[in-house]
C-alpha positions in Angstrom: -26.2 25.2 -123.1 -27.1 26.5 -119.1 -31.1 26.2 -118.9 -32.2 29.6 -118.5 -34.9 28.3 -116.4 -32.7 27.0 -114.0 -30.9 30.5 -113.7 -33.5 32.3 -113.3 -34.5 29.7 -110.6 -31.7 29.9 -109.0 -31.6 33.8 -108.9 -34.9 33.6 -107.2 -33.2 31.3 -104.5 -30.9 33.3 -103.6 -33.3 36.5 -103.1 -35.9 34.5 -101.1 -33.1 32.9 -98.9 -31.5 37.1 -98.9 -34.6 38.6 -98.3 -35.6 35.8 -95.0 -31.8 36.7 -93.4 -32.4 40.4 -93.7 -35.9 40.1 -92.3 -34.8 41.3 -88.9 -31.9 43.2 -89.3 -32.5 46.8 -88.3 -34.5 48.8 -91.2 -32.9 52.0 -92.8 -29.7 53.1 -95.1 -29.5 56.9 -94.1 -29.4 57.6 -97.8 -29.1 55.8 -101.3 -25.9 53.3 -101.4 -24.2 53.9 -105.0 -22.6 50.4 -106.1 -21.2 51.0 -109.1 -20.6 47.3 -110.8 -18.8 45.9 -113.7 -19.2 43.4 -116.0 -18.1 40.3 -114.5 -19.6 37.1 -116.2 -23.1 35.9 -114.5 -21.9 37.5 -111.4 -23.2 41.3 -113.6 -24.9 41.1 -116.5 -25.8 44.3 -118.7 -28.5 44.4 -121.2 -29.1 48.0 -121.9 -30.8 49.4 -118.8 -31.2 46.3 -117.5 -28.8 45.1 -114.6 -28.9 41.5 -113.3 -26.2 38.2 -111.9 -25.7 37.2 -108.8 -24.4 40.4 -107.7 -27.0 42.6 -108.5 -30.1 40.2 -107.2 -28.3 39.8 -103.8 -28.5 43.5 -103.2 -31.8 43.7 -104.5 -33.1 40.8 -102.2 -31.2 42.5 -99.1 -31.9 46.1 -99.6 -35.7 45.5 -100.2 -36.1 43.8 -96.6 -33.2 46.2 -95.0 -34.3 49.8 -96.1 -31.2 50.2 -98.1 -31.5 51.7 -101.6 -28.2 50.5 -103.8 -27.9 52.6 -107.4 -26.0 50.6 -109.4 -24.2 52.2 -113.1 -21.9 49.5 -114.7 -18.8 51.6 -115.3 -15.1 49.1 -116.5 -13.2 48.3 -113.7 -10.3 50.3 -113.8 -12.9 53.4 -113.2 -14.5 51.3 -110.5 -11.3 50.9 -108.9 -10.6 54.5 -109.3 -13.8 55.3 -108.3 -13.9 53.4 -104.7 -9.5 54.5 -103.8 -11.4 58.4 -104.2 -14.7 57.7 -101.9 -16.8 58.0 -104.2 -18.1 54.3 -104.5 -19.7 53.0 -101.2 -19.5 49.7 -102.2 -16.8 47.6 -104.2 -18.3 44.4 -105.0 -16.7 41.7 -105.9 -13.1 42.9 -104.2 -10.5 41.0 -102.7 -9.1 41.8 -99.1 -5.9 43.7 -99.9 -7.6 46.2 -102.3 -9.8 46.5 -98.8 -6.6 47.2 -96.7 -5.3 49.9 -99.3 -8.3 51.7 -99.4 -9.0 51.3 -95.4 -12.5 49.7 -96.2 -14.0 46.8 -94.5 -14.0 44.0 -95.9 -16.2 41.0 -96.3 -15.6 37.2 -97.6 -18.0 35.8 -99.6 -16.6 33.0 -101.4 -13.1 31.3 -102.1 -11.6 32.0 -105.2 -8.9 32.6 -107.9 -7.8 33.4 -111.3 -6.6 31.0 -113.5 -4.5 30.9 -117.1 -7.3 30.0 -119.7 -5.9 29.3 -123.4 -7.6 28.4 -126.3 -6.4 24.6 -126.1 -5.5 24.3 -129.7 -3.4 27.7 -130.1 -1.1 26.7 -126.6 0.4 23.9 -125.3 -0.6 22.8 -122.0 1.4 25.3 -119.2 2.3 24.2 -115.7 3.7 27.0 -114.2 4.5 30.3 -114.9 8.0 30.0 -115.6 6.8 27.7 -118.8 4.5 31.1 -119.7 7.3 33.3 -119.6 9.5 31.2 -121.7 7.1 30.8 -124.6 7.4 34.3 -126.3 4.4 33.6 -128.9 1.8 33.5 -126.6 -0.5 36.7 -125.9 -2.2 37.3 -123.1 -5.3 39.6 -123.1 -6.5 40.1 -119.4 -9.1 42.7 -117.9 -7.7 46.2 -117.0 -8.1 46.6 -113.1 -8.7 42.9 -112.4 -6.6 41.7 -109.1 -5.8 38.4 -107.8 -3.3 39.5 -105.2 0.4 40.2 -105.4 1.5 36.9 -107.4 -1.0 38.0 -110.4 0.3 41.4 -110.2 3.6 40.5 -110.7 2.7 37.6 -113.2 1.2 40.7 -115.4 4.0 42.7 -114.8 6.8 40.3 -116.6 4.4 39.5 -119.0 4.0 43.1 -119.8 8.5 43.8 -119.9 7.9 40.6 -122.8 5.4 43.0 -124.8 3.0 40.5 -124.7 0.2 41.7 -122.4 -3.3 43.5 -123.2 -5.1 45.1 -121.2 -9.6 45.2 -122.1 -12.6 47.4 -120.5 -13.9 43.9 -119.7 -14.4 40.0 -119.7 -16.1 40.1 -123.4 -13.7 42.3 -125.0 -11.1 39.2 -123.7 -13.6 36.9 -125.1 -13.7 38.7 -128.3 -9.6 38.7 -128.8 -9.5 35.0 -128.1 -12.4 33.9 -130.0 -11.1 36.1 -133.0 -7.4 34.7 -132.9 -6.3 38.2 -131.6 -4.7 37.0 -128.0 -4.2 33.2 -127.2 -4.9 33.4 -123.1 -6.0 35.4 -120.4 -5.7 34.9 -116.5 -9.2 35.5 -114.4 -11.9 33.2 -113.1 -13.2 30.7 -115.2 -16.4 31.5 -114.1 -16.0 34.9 -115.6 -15.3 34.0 -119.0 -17.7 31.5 -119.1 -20.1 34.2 -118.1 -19.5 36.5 -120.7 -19.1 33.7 -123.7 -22.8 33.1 -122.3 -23.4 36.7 -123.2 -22.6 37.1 -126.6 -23.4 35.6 -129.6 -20.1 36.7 -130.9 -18.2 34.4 -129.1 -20.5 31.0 -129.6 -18.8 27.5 -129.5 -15.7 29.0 -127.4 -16.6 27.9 -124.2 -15.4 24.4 -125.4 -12.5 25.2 -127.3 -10.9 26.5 -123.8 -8.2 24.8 -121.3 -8.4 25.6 -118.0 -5.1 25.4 -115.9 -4.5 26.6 -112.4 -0.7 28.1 -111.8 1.1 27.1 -109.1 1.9 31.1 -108.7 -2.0 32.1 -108.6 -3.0 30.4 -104.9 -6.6 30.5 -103.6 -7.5 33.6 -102.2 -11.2 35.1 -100.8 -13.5 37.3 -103.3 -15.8 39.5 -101.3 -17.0 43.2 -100.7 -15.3 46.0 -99.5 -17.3 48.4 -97.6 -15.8 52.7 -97.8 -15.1 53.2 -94.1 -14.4 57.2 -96.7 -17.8 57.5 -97.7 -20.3 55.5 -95.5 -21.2 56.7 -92.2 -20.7 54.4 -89.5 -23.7 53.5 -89.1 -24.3 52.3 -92.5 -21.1 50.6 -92.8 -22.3 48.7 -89.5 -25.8 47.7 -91.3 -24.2 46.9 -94.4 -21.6 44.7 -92.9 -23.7 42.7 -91.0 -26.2 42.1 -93.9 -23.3 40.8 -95.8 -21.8 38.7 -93.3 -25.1 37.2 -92.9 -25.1 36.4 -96.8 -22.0 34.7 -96.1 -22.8 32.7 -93.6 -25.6 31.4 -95.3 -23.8 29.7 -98.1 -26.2 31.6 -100.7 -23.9 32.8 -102.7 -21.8 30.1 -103.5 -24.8 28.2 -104.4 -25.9 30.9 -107.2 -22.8 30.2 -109.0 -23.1 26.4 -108.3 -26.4 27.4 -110.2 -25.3 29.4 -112.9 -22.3 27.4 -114.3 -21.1 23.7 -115.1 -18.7 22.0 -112.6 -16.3 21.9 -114.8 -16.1 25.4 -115.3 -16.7 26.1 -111.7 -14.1 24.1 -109.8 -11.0 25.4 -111.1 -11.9 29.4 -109.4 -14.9 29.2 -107.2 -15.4 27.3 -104.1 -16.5 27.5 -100.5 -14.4 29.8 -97.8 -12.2 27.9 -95.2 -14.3 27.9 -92.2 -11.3 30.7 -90.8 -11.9 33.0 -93.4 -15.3 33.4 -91.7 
């Protein structure tokens, strides 16, 4: 088990190193920046009122130094999705570029990443490709409602779904909770996701290393960052905001909390530093 210790150490990094890169960028957010997050393994953690992860203590760390105020309600992320396409969510964090594009946001990398097919080892036989997933019909998939990888997962989901085999859940532990329970047999999303939210509930103890990781072919790296509303923010603000973030990224922080919060093994299948041209 992760040494709570070590993540809370870690956390602390990461805002000290946050807080020193935003020490002289220019002061002042016209007005509260409303975040609204969702549950997504270490990255946002819930516990009642109480919002932490990665996530939340890099905005913490840069709006305390910045003047920037970020309100941030856990909502699932098919609402947060919603939510940011209408304008009213400033900030959609983590996003990948082409939810950026379609919503004429800017958009900034933070880390390499991608989703890959997770199974309960002993419930699916090893998969190669996504071709072998289509052709055996017994196994269920359960992945999280709004989650995007690109085009290839999309379309991944959506002859998965013709099959009658896909589910849709509000979040990572409700996935968690179908495969731990015998309910669904895979899902598709970061490894560091799932691992998060096993972490998270006691329900789910012991799966963590019942689980097969294997990255498809189909599902190719891509970049997890934030999208900034060009709808909502003024441009001012998106200015501020975009360089605090690209200031995060150049510092390498962020990959380093979730070097922190999770097990190489469960890491190094979806998380890893950008190509220095997606800088």
């Amino acid at each position: 088990m992760l040494d709570f210790t070590v993540c809370r150490g870690a956390a602390l990094s990461l805002a000290v190193t946050l807080l020193l890169l935003a020490s002289d960028a220019e002061a002042g957010c016209s007005r509260d920046i409303n975040v609204p997050l969702s549950l997504v393994g270490a990255s946002v953690v819930a516990n009642g009122d109480d919002i932490s992860g990665i996530y939340p203590d890099m905005l913490r760390a840069i709006g305390a130094k910045a003047g920037c105020n970020f309100i941030m309600p856990v909502v699932p992320r098919a609402r947060l999705n919603a939510m940011f396409e209408a304008g009213l969510a400033d900030i959609m964090l983590p996003s990948v570029r082409a939810t950026a594009v379609a919503s004429d946001a800017l958009f900034v990398p933070l880390i390499g990443s991608r989703g890959v097919l997770i199974s309960v080892a002993a419930n699916v036989p090893p998969i190669h490709n996504a071709q072998q997933l289509f052709e055996h019909h017994d196994i269920r998939v359960a992945v999280v409602r709004g989650a995007d990888f690109g085009e290839e997962y999309q379309g991944l989901l959506t002859e998965l779904n013709k099959q009658g085999r896909l589910y849709f859940e509000a979040d990572p532990v409700s996935v968690a909770r179908l495969l731990s329970a015998g309910f669904a047999d895979a899902t598709i999303m970061a490894t560091t996701t799932l691992s998060g939210a096993i972490r998270n509930d006691s329900r789910v103890a012991g799966l963590l290393d019942k689980l097969r990781y294997e990255p498809l072919p189909e599902l190719p790296w891509g970049i997890s960052g934030v999208a900034i509303s060009t709808k909502s923010l003024t441009p001012a603000d998106q200015a501020l905001l975009r360089d605090l973030f690209e200031r995060a990224a150049r510092s390498g922080s962020v990959l380093e909390a979730f070097q922190h919060h999770h097990r190489p093994d469960v890491l190094a299948p979806s998380v890893r530093a950008m190509p220095a041209q997606a800088h």
